[in-house]
N, C-alpha and C positions, 0 to 999 in steps of 0.2 A: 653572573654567568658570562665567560667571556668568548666560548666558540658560539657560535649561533646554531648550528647542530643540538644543543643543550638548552635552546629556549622553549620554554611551556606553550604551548597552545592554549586559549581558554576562547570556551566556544558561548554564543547567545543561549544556548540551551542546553541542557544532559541530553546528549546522542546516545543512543542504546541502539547497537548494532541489533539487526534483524535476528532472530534463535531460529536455529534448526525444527524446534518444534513445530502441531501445528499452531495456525496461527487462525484468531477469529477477530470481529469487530469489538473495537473497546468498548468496554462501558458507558452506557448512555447516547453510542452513536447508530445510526439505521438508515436505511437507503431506502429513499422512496422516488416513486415519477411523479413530478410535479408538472401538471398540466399547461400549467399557467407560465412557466420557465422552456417545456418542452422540452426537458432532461432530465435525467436520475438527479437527484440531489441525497449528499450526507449528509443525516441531523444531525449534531450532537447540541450541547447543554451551551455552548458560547455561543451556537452560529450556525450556518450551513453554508456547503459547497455544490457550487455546481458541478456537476460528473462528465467529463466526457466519454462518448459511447464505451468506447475500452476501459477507462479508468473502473465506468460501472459495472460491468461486465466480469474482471478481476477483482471487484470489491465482493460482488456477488456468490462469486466462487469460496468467498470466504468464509467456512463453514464451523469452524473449529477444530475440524477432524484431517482438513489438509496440511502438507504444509507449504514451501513457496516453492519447490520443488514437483509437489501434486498439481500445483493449482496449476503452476507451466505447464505441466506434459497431458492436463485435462484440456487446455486451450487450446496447445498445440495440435491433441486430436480431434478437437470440433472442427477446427479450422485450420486444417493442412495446407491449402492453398497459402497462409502467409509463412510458410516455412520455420524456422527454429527463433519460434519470439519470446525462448527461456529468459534471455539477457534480457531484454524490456520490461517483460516479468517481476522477473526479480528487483530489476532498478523500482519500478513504482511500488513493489510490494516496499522497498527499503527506505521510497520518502515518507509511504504512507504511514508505515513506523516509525520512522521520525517524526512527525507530524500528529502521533498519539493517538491514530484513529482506527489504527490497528495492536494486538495484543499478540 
């Protein structure tokens, strides 16, 4: 390859851009409060994450039957004071898919 325009990218993991569809918790993963952390945590089968208040909150929303488009404009009406947090939204719903912990 000699333009650099024409070079491959190769990524540490298969990225799978976010689907239109809705979207639910992957298999084997669940958000519980852990007392002893003082935070939501996600389980899954490798490990668990600590959740920040919002992270849980969006994860929560995560029904099966939304999609990242629902679950923004559900936020947005709980909580109108923080004005238009689609774009936030949608960013962590698209690491959280990357990260396999959503479907």
């Amino acid at each position: 390859m000699s333009d650099a325009s024409e070079k491959k990218i190769e990524y540490a993991t298969d990225y799978k851009p976010l689907h239109d569809g809705p979207l639910k918790l992957a298999r084997g993963h669940r958000i519980q409060y852990e007392t002893v952390q003082g935070c939501d945590v996600l389980l899954y089968p490798e490990g668990v994450v600590q959740l920040s208040e919002s992270a849980a909150m969006i994860l929560r929303t995560v029904d099966g039957q939304k999609t990242a488009t629902d679950i923004a404009t559900a936020l947005m009406a709980q909580f109108p004071e923080a004005g238009d947090i689609s774009g936030d939204v949608k960013s962590f719903l698209e690491v959280a898919h990357a990260r396999g912990w959503i479907a």
